[in-house]
Backbone as a printed PyTorch tensor [residue, N CA C, xyz], in Angstrom:
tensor([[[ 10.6150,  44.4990,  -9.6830],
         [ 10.9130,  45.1510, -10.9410],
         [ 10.4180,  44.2720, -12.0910]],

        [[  9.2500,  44.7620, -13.0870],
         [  8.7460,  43.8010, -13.9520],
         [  9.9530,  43.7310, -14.6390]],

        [[ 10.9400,  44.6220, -15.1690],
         [ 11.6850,  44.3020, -16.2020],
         [ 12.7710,  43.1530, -15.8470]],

        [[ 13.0710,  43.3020, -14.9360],
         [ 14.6020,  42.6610, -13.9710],
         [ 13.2650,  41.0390, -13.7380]],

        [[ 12.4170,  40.5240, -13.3020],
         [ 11.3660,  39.5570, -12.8600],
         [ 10.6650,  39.2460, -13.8180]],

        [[  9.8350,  39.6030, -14.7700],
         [  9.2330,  39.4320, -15.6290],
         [  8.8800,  38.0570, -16.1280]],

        [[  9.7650,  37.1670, -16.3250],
         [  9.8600,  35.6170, -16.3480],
         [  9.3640,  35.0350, -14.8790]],

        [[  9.2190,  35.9520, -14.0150],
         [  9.1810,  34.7590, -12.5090],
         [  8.0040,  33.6630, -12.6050]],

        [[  6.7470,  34.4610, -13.3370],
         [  5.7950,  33.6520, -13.4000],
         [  6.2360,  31.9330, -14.2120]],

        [[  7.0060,  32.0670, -15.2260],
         [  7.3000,  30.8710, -16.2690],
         [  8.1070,  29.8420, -15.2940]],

        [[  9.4310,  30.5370, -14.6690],
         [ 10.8960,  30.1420, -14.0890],
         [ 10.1300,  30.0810, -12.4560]],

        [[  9.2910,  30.4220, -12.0570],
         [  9.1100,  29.8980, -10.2000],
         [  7.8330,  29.3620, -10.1120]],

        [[  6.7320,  29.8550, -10.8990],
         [  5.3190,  29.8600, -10.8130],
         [  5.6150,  28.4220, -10.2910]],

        [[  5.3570,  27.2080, -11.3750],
         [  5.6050,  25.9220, -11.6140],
         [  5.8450,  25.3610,  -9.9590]],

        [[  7.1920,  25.8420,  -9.4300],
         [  7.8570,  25.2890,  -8.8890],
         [  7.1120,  25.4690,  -7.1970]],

        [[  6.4010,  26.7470,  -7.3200],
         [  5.6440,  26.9910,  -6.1630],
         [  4.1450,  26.3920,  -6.1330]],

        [[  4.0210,  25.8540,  -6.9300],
         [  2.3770,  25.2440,  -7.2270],
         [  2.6690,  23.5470,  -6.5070]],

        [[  3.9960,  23.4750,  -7.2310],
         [  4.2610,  21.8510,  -6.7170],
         [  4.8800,  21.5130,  -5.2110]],

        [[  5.1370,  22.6420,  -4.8210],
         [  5.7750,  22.9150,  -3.3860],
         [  4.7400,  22.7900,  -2.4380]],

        [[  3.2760,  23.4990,  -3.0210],
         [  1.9500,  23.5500,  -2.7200],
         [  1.3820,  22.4040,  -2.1270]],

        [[  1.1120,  21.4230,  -3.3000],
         [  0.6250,  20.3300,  -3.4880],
         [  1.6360,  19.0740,  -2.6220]],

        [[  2.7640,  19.4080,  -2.5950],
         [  3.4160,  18.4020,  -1.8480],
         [  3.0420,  18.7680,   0.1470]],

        [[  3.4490,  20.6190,  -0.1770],
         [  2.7530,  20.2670,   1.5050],
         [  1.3160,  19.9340,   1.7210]],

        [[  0.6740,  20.6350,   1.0670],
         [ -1.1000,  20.0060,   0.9580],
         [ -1.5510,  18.3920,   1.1490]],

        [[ -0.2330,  17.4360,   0.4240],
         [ -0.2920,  16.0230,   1.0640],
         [  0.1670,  15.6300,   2.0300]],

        [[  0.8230,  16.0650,   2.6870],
         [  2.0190,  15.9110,   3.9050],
         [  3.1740,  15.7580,   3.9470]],

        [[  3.5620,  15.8840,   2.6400],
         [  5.0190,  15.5350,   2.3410],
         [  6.1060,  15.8970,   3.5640]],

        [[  5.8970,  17.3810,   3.9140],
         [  7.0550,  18.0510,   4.5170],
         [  6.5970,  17.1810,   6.3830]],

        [[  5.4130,  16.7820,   6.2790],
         [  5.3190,  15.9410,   7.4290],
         [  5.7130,  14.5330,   7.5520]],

        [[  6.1490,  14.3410,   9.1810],
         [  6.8040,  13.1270,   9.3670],
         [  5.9720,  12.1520,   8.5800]],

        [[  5.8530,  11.1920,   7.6550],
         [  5.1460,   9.7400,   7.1510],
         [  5.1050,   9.2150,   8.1300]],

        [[  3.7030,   8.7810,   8.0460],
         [  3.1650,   7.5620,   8.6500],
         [  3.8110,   6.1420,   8.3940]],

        [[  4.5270,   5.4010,   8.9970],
         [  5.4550,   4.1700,   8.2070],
         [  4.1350,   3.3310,   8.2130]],

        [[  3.0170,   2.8800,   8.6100],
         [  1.5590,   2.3370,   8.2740],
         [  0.9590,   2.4180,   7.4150]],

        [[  1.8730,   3.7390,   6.5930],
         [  0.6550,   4.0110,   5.0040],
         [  0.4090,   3.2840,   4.3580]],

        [[ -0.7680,   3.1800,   3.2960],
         [ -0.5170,   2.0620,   2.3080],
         [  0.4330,   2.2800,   1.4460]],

        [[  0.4610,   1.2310,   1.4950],
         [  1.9270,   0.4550,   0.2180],
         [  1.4380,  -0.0470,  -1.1610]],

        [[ -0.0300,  -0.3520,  -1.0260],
         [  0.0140,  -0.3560,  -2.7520],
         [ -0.8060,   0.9850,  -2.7770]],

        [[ -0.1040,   1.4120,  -4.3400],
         [ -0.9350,   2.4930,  -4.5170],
         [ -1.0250,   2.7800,  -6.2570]],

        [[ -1.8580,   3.1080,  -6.3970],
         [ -2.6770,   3.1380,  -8.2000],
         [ -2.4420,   4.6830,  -8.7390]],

        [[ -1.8590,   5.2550,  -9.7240],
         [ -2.0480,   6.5620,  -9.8870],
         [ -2.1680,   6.7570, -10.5140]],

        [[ -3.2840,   7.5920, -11.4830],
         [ -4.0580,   7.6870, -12.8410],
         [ -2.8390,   9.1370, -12.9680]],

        [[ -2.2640,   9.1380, -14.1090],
         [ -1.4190,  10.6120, -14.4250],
         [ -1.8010,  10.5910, -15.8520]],

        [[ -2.1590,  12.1990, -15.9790],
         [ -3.1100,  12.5220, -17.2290],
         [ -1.2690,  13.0360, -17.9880]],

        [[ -1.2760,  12.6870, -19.2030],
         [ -0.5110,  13.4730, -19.5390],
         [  0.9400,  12.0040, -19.8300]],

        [[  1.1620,  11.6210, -18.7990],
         [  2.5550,  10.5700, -18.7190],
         [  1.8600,   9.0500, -18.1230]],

        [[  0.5480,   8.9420, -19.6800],
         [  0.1580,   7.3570, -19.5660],
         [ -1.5170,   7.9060, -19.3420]],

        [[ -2.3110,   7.0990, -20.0970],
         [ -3.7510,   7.6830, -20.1620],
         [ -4.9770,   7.1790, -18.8370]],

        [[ -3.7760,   5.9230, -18.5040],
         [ -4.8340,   5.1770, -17.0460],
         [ -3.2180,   4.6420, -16.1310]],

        [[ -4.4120,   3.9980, -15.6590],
         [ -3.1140,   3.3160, -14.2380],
         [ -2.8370,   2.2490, -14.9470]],

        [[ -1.3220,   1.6090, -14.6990],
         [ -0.7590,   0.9790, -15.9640],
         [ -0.8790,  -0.7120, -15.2160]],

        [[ -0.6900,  -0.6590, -13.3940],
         [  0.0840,  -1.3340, -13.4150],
         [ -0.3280,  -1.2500, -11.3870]],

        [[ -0.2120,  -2.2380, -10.6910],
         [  0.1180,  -1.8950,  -9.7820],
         [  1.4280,  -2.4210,  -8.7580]],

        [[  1.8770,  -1.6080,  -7.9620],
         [  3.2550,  -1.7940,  -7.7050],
         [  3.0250,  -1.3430,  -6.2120]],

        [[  3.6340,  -2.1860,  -5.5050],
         [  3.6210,  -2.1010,  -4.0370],
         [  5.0830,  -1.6010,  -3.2020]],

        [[  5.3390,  -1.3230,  -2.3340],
         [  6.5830,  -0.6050,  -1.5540],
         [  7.0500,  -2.1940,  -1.4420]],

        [[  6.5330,  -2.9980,  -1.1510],
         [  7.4080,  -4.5900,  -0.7730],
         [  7.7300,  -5.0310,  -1.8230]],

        [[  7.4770,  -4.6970,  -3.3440],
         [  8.0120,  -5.3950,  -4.1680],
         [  9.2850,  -4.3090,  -4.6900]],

        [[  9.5140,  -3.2080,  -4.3340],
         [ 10.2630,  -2.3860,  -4.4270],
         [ 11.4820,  -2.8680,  -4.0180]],

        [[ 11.3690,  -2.8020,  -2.4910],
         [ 11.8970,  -2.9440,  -1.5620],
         [ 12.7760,  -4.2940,  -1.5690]],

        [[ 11.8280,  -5.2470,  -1.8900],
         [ 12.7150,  -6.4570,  -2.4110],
         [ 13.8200,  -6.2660,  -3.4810]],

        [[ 13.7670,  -5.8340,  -4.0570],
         [ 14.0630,  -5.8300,  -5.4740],
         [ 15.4930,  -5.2950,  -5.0600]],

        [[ 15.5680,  -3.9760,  -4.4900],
         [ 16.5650,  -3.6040,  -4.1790],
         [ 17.6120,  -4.7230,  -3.4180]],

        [[ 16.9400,  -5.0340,  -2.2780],
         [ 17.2980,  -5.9000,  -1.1940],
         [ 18.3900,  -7.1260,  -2.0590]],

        [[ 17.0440,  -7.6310,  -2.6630],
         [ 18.4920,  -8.6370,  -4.2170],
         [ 19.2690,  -8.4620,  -4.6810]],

        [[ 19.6940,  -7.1890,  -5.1410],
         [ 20.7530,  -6.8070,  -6.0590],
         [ 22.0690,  -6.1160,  -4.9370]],

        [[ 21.5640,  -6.0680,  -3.5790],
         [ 22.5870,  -5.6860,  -2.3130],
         [ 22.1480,  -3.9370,  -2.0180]],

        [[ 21.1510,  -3.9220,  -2.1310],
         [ 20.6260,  -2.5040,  -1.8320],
         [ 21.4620,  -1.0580,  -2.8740]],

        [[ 22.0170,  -0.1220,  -2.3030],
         [ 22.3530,   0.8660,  -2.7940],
         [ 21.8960,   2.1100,  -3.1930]],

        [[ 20.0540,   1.9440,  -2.8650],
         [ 19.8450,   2.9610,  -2.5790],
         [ 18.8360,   3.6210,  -2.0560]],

        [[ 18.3910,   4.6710,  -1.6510],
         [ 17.2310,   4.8720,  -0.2420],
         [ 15.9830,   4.1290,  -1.0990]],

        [[ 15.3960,   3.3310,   0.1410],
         [ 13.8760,   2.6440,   0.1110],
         [ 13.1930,   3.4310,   1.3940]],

        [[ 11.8850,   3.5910,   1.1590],
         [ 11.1110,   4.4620,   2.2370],
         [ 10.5620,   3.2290,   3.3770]],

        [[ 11.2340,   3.8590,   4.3780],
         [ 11.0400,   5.1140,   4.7950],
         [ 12.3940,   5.4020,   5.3530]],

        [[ 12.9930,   5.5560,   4.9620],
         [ 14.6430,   5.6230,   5.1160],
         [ 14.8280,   6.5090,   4.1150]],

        [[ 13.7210,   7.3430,   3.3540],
         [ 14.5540,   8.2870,   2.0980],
         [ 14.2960,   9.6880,   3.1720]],

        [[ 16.1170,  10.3170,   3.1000],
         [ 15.6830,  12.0090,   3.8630],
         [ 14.8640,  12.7490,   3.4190]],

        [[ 14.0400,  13.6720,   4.5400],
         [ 12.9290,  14.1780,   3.5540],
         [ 13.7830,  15.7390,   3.0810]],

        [[ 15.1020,  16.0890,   3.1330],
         [ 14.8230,  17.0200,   2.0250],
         [ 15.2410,  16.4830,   0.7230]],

        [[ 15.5480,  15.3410,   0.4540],
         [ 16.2950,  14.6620,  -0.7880],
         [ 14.9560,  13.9810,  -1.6960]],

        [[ 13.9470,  13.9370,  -0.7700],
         [ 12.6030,  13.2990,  -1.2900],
         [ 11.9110,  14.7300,  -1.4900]],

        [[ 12.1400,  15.9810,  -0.9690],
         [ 11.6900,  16.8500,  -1.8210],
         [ 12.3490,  17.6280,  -3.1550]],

        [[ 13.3840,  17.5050,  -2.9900],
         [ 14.1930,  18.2880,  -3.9510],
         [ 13.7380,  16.9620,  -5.3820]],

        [[ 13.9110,  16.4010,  -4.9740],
         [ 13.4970,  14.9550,  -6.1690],
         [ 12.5220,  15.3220,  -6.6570]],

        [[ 11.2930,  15.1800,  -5.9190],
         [  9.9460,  15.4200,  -6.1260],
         [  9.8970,  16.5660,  -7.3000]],

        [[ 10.2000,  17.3140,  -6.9590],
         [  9.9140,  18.4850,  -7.7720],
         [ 11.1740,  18.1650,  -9.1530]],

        [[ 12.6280,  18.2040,  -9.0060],
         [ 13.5970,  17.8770,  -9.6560],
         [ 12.4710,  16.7930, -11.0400]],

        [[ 11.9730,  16.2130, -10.4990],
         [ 11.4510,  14.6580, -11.7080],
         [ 10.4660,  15.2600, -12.1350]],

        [[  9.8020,  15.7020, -11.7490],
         [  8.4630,  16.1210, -11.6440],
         [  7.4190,  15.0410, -11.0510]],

        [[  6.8410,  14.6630, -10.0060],
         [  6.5780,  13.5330,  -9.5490],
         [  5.7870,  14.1610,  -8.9650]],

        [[  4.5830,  13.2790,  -9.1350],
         [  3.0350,  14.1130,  -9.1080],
         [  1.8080,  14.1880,  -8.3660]],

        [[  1.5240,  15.1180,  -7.9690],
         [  0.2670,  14.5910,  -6.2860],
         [  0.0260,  13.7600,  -6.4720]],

        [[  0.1540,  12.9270,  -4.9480],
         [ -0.3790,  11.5770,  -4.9080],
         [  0.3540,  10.6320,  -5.2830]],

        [[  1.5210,  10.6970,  -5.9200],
         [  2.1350,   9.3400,  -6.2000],
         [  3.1810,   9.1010,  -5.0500]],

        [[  3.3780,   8.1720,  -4.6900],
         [  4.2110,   7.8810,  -3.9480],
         [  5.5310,   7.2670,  -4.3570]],

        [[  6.4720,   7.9550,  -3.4550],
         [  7.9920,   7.3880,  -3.5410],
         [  8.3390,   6.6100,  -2.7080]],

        [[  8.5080,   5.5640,  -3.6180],
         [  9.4340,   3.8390,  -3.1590],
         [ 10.8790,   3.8560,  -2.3730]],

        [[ 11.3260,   4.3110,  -3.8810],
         [ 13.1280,   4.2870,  -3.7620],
         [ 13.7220,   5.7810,  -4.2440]],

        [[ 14.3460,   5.7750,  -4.1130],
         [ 15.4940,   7.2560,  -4.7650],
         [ 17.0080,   6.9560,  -4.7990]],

        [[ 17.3750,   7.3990,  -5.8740],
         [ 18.8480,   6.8460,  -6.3270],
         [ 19.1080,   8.3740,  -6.4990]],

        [[ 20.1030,   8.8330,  -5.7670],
         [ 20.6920,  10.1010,  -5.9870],
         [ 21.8990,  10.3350,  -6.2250]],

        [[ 22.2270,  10.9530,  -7.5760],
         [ 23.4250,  11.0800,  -8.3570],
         [ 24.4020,  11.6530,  -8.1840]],

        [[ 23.3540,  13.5820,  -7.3310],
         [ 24.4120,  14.2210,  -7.2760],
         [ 25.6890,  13.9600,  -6.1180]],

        [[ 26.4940,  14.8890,  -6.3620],
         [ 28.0260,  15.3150,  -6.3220],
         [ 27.7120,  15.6340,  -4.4470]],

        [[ 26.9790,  16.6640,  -4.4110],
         [ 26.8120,  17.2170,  -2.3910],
         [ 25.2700,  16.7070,  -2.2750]],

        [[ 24.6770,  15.7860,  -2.5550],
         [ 23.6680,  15.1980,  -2.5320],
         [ 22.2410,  15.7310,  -2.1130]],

        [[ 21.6620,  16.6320,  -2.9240],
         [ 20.7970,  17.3880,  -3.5900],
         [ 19.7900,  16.4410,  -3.5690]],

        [[ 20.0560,  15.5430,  -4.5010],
         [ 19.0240,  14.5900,  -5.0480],
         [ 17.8680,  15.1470,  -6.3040]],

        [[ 18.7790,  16.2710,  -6.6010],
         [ 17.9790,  16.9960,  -7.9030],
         [ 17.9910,  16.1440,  -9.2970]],

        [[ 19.6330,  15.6260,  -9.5450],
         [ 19.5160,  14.5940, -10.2020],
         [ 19.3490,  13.1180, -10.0680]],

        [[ 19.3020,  12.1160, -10.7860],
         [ 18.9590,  10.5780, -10.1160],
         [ 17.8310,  10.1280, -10.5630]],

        [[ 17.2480,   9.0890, -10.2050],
         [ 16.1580,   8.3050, -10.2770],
         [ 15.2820,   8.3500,  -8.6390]],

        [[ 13.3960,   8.1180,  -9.2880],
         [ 12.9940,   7.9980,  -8.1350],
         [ 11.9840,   6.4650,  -8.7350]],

        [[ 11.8820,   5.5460,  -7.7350],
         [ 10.9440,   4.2200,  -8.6620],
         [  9.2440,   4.7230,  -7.4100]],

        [[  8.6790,   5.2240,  -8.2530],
         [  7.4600,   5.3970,  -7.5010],
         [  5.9350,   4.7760,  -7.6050]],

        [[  5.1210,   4.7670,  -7.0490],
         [  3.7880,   3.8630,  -7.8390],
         [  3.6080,   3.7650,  -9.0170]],

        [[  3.8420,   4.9140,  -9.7050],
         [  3.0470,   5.1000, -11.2510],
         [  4.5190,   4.6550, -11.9210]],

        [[  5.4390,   4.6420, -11.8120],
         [  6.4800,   4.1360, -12.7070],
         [  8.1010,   4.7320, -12.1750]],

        [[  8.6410,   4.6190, -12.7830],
         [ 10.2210,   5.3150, -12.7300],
         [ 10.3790,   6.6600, -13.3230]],

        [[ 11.3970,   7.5760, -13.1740],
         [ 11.2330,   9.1270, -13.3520],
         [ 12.5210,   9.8610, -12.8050]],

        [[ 13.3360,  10.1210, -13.8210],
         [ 14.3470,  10.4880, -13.2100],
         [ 15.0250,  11.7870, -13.9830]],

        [[ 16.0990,  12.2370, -13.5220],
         [ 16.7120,  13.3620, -14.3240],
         [ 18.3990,  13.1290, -14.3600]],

        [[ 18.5520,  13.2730, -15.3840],
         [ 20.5700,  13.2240, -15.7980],
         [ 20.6760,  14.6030, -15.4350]],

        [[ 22.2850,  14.1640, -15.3650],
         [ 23.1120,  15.4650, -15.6230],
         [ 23.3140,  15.9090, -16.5500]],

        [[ 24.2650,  16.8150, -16.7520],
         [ 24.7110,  17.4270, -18.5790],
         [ 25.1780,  16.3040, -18.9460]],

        [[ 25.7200,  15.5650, -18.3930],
         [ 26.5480,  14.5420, -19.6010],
         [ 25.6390,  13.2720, -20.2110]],

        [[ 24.1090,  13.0600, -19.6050],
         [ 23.6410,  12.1610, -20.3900],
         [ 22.7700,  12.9730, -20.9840]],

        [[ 22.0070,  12.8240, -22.0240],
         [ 20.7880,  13.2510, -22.7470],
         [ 20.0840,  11.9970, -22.7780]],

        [[ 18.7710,  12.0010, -22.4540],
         [ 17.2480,  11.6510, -22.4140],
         [ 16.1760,  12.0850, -23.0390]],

        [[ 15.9140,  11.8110, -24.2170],
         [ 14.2200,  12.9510, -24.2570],
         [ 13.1770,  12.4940, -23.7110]],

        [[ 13.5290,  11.1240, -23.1790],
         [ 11.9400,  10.5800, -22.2140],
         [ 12.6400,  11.0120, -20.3780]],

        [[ 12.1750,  11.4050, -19.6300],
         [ 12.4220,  11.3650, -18.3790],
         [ 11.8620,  10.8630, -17.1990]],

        [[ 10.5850,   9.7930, -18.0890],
         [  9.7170,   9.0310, -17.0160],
         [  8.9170,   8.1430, -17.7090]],

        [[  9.0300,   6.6510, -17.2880],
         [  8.4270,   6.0580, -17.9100],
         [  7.4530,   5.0360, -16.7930]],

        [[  6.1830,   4.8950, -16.7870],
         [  5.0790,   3.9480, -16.1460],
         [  5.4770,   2.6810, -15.8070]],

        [[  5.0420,   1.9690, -15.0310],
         [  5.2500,   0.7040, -15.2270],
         [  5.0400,  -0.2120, -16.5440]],

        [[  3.7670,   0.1760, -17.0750],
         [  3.0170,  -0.6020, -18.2410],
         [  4.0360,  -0.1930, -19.1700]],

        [[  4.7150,   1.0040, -19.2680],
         [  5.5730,   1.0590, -20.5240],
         [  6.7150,   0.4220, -20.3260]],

        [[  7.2320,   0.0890, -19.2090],
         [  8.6520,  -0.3920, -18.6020],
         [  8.2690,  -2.0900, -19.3150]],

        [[  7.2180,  -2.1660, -19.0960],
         [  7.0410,  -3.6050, -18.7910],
         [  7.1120,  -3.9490, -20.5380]],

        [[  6.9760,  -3.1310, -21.3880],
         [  7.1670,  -3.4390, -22.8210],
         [  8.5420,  -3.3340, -23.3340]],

        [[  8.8300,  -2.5260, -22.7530],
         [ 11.0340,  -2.0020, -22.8760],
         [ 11.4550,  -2.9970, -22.3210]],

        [[ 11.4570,  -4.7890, -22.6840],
         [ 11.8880,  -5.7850, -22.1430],
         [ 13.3790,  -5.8800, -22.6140]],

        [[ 13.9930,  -5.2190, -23.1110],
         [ 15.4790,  -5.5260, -23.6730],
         [ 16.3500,  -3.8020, -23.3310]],

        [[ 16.3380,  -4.1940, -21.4910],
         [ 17.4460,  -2.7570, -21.9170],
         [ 18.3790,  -3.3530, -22.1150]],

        [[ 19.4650,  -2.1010, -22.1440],
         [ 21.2340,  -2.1880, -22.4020],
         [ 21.9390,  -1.3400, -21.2310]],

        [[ 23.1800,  -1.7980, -21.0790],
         [ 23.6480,  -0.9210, -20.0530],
         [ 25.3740,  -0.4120, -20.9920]],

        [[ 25.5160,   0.6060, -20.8170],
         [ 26.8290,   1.2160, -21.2210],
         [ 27.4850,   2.1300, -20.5570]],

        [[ 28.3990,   1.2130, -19.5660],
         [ 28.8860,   2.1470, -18.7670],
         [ 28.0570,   2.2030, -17.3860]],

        [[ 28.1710,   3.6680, -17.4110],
         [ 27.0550,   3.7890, -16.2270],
         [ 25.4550,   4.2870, -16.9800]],

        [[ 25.2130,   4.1740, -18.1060],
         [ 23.8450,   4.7430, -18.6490],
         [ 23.0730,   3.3360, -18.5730]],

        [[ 21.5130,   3.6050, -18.4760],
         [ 21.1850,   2.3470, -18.6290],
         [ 20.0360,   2.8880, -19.2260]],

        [[ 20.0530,   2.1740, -20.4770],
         [ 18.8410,   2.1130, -21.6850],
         [ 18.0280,   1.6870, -21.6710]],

        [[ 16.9900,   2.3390, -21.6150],
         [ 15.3720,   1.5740, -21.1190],
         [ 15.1130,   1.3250, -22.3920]],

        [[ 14.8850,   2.4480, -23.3740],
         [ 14.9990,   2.8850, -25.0030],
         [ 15.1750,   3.6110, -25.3990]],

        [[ 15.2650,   3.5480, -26.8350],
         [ 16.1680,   4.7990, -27.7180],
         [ 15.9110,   6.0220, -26.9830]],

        [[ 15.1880,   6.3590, -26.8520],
         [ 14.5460,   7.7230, -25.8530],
         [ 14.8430,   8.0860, -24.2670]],

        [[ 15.2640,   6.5420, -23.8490],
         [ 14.8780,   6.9750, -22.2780],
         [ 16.4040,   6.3180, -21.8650]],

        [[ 17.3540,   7.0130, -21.3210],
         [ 18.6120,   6.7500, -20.2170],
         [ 18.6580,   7.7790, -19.2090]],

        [[ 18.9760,   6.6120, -18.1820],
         [ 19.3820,   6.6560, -17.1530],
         [ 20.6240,   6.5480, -16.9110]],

        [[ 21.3350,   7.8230, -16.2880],
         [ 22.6360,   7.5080, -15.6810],
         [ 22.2800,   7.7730, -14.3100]],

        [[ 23.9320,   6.5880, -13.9670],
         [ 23.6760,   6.3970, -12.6190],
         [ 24.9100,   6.3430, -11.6040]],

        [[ 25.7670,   7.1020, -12.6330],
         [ 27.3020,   7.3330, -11.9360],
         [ 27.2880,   8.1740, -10.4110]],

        [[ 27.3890,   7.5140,  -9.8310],
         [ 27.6910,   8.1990,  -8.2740],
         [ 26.2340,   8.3010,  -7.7590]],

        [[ 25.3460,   7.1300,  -8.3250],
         [ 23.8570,   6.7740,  -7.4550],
         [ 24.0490,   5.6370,  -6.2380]],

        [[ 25.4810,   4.8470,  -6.7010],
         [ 25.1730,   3.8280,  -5.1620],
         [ 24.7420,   2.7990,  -5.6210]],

        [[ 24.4170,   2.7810,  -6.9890],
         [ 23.5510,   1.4780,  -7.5170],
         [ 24.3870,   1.4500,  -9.3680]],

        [[ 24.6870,   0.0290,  -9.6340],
         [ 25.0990,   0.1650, -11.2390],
         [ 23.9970,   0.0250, -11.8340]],

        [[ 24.3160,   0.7890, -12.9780],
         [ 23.1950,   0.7520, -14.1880],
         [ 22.8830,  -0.8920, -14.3670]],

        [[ 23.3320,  -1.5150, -13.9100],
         [ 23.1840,  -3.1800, -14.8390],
         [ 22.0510,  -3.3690, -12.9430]],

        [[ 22.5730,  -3.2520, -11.9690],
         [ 22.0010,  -3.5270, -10.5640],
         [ 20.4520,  -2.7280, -10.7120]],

        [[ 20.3120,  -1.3770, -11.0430],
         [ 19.0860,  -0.6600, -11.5100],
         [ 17.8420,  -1.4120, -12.0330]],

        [[ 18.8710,  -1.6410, -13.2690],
         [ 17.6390,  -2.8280, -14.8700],
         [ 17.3720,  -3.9640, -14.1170]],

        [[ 18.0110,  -4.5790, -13.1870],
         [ 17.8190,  -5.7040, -12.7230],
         [ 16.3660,  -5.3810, -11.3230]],

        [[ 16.6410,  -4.6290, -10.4750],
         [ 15.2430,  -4.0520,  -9.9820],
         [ 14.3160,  -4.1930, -10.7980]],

        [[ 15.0210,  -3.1500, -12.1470],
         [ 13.1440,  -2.5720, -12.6520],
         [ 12.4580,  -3.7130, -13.5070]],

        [[ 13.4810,  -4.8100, -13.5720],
         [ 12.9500,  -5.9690, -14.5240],
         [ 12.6110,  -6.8980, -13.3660]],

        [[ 12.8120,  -6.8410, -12.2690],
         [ 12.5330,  -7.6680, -10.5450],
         [ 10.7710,  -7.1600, -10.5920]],

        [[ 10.7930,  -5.9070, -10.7440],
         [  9.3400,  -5.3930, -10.5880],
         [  8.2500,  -5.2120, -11.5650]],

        [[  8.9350,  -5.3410, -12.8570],
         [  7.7600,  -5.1440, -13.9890],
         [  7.3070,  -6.9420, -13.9440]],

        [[  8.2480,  -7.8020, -13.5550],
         [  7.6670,  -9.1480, -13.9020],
         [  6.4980,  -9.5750, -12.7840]],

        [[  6.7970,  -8.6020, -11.5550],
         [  5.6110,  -9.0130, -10.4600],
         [  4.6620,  -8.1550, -10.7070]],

        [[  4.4960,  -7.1160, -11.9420],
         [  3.2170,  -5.9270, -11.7710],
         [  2.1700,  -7.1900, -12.5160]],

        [[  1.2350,  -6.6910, -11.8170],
         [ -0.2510,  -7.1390, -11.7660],
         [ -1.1430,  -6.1210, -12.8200]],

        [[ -1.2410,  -6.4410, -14.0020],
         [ -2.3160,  -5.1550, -15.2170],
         [ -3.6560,  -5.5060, -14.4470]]])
């Protein structure tokens, strides 16, 4: 019914293009745990080149320091690494590190994901964000977050909450400042 559907193209189109592209890479297939681990991702749109490069072992560490808390690959479930994927918007070809998942029956729609090209996450209603993803190269300039509570302030623009992720906002900043000091420009 065009009248009753009419929006499907705006409200599903999107969501079936990226569903596309994730099986087109293999997503919905078992990972290779051999893949490469560093990986470079030019994203037109969120950063004009590759900012930065960032490897799964420096991820992985990072977490490991602060007492873990939350999935590192290849230990992330793959429907929580898809619902994310799409949830962040997280973009052919980039690869996912870690995932911090917020929700309540664990969706993983909201949360953080730390992936090659940078960090990228989505709040719930109760935080507001107008940035929802930031590169490494930009992380690596946001040298003074703040933590309040469970939000953690990258900048004026960009929070992260992380209430019921498994990880504190202060344990988070401490990763992403573990990994911007080892990125290689």
């Amino acid at each position: 019914d065009p009248d009753v559907n009419g929006d499907w193209k705006d409200n599903w189109l999107p969501i079936i293009v990226s569903m596309w592209e994730y099986w087109r890479e293999g997503t919905f297939e078992k990972q290779d745990e051999k893949m490469v681990a560093a990986t470079t991702v030019s994203q037109p749109g969120f950063g004009s080149r590759t900012d930065a490069v960032v490897t799964e072992g420096m991820i992985v560490k990072a977490v490991a320091d602060v007492g873990g808390g939350i999935y590192c690959r290849p230990n992330i479930p793959e429907n929580k690494l898809i619902n994310a994927k799409v949830a962040m918007s997280v973009q052919p070809g980039e690869v996912v590190f870690a995932l911090m998942d917020t929700t309540f029956f664990g969706s993983a729609k909201t949360g953080a994901v730390l992936t090659s090209w940078g960090v990228r996450w989505m709040n719930d209603w109760s935080t507001e964000s107008k940035l929802h993803s930031l590169s490494w190269g930009e992380l690596k300039s946001c040298r003074h977050y703040s933590v309040d509570g469970s939000d953690l302030k990258l900048s004026v623009d960009a929070v992260i909450n992380t209430a019921g992720g498994g990880i504190s906002a202060a344990n988070l900043a401490k990763v992403i400042e573990s990994v911007t000091e080892k990125c290689e420009n």
